[in-house]
N, C-alpha and C positions, 0 to 999 in steps of 0.2 A: 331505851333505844340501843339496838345494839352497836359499837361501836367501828367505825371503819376501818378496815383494814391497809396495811403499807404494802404497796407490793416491792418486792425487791427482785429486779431483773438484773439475774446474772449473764455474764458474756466473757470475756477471758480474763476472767477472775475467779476461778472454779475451786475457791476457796474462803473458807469459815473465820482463819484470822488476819488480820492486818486487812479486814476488808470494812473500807469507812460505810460504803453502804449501808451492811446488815449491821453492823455495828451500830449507829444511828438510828437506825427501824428498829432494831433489840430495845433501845434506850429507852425509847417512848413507851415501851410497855402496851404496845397497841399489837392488836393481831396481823399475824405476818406470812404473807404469800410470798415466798422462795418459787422463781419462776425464770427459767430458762427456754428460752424461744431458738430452732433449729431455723433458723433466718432463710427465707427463701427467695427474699429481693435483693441481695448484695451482689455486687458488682463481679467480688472476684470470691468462687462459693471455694471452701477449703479441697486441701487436695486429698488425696487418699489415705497417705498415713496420716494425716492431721486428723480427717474422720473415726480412724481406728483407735487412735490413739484419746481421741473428745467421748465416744464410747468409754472408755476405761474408767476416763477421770469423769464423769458423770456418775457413774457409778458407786467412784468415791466421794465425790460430792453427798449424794444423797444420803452415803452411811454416815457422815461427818454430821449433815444437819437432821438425823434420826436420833443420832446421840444428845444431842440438843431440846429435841425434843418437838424437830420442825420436817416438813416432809419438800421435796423438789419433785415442785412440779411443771411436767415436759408438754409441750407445743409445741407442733411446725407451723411455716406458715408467714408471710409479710408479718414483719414485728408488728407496724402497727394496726394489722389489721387483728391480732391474736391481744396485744395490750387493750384494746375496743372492748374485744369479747369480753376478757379477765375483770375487765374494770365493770360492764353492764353486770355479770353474776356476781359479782362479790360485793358490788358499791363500795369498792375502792376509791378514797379519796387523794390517794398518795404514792407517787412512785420512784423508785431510789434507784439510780444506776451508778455504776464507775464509768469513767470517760476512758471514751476513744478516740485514736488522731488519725485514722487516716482518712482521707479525705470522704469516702461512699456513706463513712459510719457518721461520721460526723455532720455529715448533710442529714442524712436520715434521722438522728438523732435531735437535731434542731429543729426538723419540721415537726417530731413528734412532739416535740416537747411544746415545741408553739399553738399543735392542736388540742394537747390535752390541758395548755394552760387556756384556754378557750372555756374549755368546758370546767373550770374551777377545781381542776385538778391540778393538786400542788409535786410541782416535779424538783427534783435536785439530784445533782452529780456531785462526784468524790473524782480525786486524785489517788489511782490506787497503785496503778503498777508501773509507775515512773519516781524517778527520785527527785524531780523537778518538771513541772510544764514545759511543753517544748519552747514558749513564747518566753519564758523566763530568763532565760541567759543569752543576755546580749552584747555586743561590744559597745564602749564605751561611745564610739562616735557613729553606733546606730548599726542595726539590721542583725543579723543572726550569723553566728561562728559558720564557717566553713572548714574549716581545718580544724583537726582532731584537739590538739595537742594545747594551743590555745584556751580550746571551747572546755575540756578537761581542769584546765588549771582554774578559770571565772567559775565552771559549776558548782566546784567543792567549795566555794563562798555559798553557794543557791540553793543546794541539795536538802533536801529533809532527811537526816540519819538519827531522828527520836525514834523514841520506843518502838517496836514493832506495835499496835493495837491487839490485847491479847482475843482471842473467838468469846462470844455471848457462852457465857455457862448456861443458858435458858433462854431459848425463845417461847413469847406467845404465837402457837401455830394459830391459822385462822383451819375455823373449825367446819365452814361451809363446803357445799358440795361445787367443783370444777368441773370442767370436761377436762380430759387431760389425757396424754399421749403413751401407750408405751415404749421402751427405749428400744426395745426389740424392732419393732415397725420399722422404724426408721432407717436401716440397712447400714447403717456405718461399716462393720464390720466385715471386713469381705470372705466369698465364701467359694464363687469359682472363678479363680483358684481360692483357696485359702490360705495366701501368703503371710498374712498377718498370726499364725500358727509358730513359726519359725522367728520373729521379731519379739514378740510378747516377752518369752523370759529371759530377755537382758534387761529388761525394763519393769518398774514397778509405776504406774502411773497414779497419779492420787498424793494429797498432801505429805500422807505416811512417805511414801517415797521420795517426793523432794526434802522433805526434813532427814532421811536418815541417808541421803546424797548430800545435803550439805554437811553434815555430823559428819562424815565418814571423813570428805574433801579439806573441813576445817584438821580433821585429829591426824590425816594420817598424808596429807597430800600438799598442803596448800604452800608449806615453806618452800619445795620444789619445783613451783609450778613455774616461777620463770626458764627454767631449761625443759622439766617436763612436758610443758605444756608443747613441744615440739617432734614428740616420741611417740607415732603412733602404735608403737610395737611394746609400750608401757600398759598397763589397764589403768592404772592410779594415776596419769598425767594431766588429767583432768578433771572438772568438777561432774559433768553428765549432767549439769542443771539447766542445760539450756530447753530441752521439752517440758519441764515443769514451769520453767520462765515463762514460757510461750503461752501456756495456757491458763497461768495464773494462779496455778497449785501454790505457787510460792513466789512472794513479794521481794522486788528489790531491798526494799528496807529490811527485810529477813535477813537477807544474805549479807548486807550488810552490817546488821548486828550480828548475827555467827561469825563475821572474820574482826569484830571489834577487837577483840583479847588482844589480836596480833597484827593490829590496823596497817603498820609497816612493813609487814612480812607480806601483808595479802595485796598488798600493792599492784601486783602490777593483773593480779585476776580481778581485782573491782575495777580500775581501766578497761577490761574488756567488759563489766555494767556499763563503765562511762561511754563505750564504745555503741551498747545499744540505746543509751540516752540521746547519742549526737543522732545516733542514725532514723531516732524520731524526730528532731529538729530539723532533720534534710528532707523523712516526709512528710514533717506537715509543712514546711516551706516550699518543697516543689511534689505536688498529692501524686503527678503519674510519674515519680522515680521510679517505679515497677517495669516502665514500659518506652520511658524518654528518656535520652542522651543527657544524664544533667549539662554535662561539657558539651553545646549544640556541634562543638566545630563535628564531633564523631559521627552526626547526621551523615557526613560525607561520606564515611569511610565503606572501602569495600568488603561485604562479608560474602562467605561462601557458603550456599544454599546445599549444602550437600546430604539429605536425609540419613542416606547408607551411612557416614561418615558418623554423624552424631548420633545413630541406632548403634553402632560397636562404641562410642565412647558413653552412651548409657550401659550398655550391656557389661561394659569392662574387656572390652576384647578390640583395642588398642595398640595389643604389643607391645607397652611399655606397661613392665609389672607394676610399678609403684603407683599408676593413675589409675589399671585397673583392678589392684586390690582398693582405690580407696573407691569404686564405683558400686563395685564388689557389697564394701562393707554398706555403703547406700541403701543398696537392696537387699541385700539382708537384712539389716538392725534397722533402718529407719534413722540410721544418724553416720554422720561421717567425723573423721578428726578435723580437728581445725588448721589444723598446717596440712594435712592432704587437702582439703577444701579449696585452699590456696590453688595448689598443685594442679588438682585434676579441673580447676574452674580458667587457670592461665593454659592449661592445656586445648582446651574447647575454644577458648578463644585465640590466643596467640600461635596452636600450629596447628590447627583445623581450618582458624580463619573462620570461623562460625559465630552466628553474634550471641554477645552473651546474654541477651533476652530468651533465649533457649535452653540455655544451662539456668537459667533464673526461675525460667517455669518448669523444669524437670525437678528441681531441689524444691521446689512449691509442693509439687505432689507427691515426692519421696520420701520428705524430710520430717521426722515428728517435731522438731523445731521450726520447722518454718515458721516467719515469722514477719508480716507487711514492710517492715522499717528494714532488721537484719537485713533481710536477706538480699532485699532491693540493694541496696546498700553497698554490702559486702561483693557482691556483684562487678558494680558500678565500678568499687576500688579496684579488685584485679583487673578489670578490663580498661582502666587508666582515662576512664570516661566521667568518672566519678566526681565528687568532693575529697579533696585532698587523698588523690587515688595515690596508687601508686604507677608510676610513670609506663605506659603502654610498652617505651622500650627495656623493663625489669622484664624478661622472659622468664621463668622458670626454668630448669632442667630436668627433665622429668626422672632423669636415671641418675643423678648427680644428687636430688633430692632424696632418694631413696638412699644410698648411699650412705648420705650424712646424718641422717633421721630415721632408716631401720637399719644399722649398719649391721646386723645378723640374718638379716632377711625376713624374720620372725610376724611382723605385719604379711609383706606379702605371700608368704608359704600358710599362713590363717587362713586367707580368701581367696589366694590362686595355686591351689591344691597341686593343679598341674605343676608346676614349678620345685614342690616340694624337696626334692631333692636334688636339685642345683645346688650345687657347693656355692659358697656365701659370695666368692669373687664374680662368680656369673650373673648371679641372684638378679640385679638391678637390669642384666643386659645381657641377655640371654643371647641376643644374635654376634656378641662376640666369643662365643664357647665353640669350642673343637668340636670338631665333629661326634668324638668318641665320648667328651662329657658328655653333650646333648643325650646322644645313647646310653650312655651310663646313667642319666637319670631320668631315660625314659622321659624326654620331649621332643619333639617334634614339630620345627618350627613350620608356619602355615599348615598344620595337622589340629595335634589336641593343643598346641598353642598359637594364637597370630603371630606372624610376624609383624615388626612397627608399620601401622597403618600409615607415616609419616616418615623422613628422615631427621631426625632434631636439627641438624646445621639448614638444609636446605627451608625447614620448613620457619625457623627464626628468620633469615634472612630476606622470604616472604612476607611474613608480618612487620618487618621494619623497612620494607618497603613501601608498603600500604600504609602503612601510618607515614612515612616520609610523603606520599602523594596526598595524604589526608591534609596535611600540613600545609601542601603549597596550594590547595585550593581556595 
């Protein structure tokens, strides 16, 4: 009789090592169906760059498990109703996934699993891309961390930092015939326009690429990263592993073992791992952080509906150079710095007045990191709405930021070309320039440059109004 096959369904874990899944399906020596499902009952479907970017790394997926010895194969389609399919043609008795936390996946995943254990198929999940379950670290007198700093110091008692699991040197492929998809069909890739042309080569998507971004981050970056990591005008001030994070090219416990040598130095960049560990404790403790006020009192508060307003703060055309070079690099690369992040996210909300569920869903479809837990999350924080946010009345400055963080300009003269040639004192604040700089470098305020869609003092003083009435209600 020939023997039954394991199916291994991958999802964002688009990777060969440190994945317990295939790892476990390899072991058994049984034949193995590598199968990735383009999910078309989820709640919330990936945004644009997310799709361009799951194109690429599919693609390295599949050369990863060719080298192996094993083939990925593509399905659109309700997971369960394409797992059904895979399971009737292959007489599949086994199926292996990695766990997910947010709340749509995890429902879905339970009923599948409770149907296919029905039918005497044997199901199990791995812990793959978290350094602890979110349910794992708790306080001592009961329920889940809320604040960062805390929940940070309890997890590194909790955390798994063993081995990475090294990739199966050999898989047995199953040798039967599929229906199966190709990657082409499926349109990930956009094509009018074809913006994703212009993003692609900052980036290498695929394990290769996150291995030789954290190589690079460990050898040549990571002792700096407490100040650099504030330097958008730097290339090396950061790791760039957060879209390989995202999609599971590369395991925490990797990254963690690549900053072992220098456990103390890499401090304060594995905090920001620890950072996307709480921020899966926050969603799977409350599943619509994406979409609800963790803090309810902020139900109250008043935003401002204003489309025009938030169409120039996506576009970058703001007025204030340092928000919309970091919009700028948005739509360009597919990734923003993390201290501009800050910056251009308190901006949308704190002097638009605009709610930050808008900037939460623009970085959903912009960002090749997006990411269910981050992003919601990260969000939440600068909008002072959050879990151990940070306080509604921290305003940013938008000109003062750039200032102390490109203090040559060098970020914004990258992505707001117009500006180029503002000598450095202007750089940040162009509508304080003489008339005859402005002409001398060829700008022109409300022309080829806006003027500030806002005033900074007026528009502060706005927001701490609104949060002062939010308050007494």
């Amino acid at each position: 009789m020939t023997e039954k096959p394991i199916i291994v369904w991958f999802r964002r874990d688009l990777r060969i090592a440190d994945n317990p899944a295939l790892s476990e399906a390899a072991i058994t020596g049984k034949p193995v169906i590598c199968l990735y499902i383009y999910e078309t009952d989820t709640a919330r479907p990936l945004g644009g760059a997310s799709l361009l970017w799951l194109h690429q790394s599919l693609l390295s997926l599949a050369a990863d498990l060719k080298a192996i010895g094993a083939e990925l194969y593509l399905r659109k389609g309700a997971a369960w109703e394409v797992l059904g399919g895979v399971i009737e043609q292959s007489g599949a008795d086994t199926v292996y996934w990695n766990r997910r936390y947010d709340e749509d996946a995890r429902t879905r995943d339970a009923e599948i699993k409770a149907d296919l254990t029905t039918q005497n198929i044997d199901v199990k999940s791995y812990r793959a891309n978290l350094l602890s379950e979110p349910w794992t670290v708790e306080k001592k007198t009961g329920g889940y961390y809320k604040v960062f700093t805390p929940y940070w110091r309890a997890a590194q008692d909790n955390i798994d930092t063993s081995e990475p699991i090294a990739a199966p040197s050999k898989l047995n492929n199953y040798k039967g015939e599929l229906i199966r998809d190709e990657l082409g069909d499926w349109g990930l890739m956009p094509t009018s326009p074809d913006w994703g042309r212009k993003m692609l080569p900052s980036w290498t998507p695929g394990t290769a690429g996150a291995a030789k971004a954290l190589s690079n981050f460990v050898a040549e970056a990571v002792g700096d990263y407490p100040d650099a990591r504030n330097r958008p005008d730097k290339e090396t001030g950061t790791s760039r592993l957060s879209p390989h994070l995202a999609f599971g090219e590369i395991s925490p416990k990797q990254i963690w073992q690549g900053c072992k040598a220098d456990i103390d130095i890499a401090g304060k960049f594995l905090a920001e791992i620890g950072w996307r560990e709480f921020s899966y404790v926050l969603l799977f403790h409350n599943p619509k952080l994406a979409v609800q006020n963790f803090k309810p009192a902020f139900d109250s508060f008043e935003w401002n509906a204003d489309d025009g307003a938030l169409a120039r703060w996506q576009k970058g055309q703001t007025g204030y150079p340092f928000v919309d070079a970091g919009m700028r690099q948005l739509w360009q690369t597919g990734w923003q710095h993390n201290r501009v992040r800050m910056v251009t996210a308190s901006f949308l909300i704190k002097h638009l007045l605009i709610d930050w569920r808008k900037g939460e869903e623009w970085f959903w479809d912009t960002l090749f990191d997006a990411d269910p837990a981050s992003n919601a999350a990260s969000w939440q924080w600068v909008a002072g709405s959050g879990a151990d946010a940070s306080p509604y009345f921290r305003i940013f400055n938008p000109f003062s930021q750039g200032e102390k963080f490109d203090p040559n300009g060098d970020y914004v003269r990258k992505f707001v070309p117009e500006l180029k040639h503002m000598p450095n004192k202007f750089i940040h604040r162009p509508w304080e320039a003489p008339e005859a700089v402005l002409k001398s470098a060829n700008v022109e305020l409300g022309g080829n440059y806006p003027k500030p869609i806002v005033d900074h003092k007026e528009a502060r003083e706005k927001a701490l109004a609104n949060y002062k009435q939010m308050k007494a209600v």
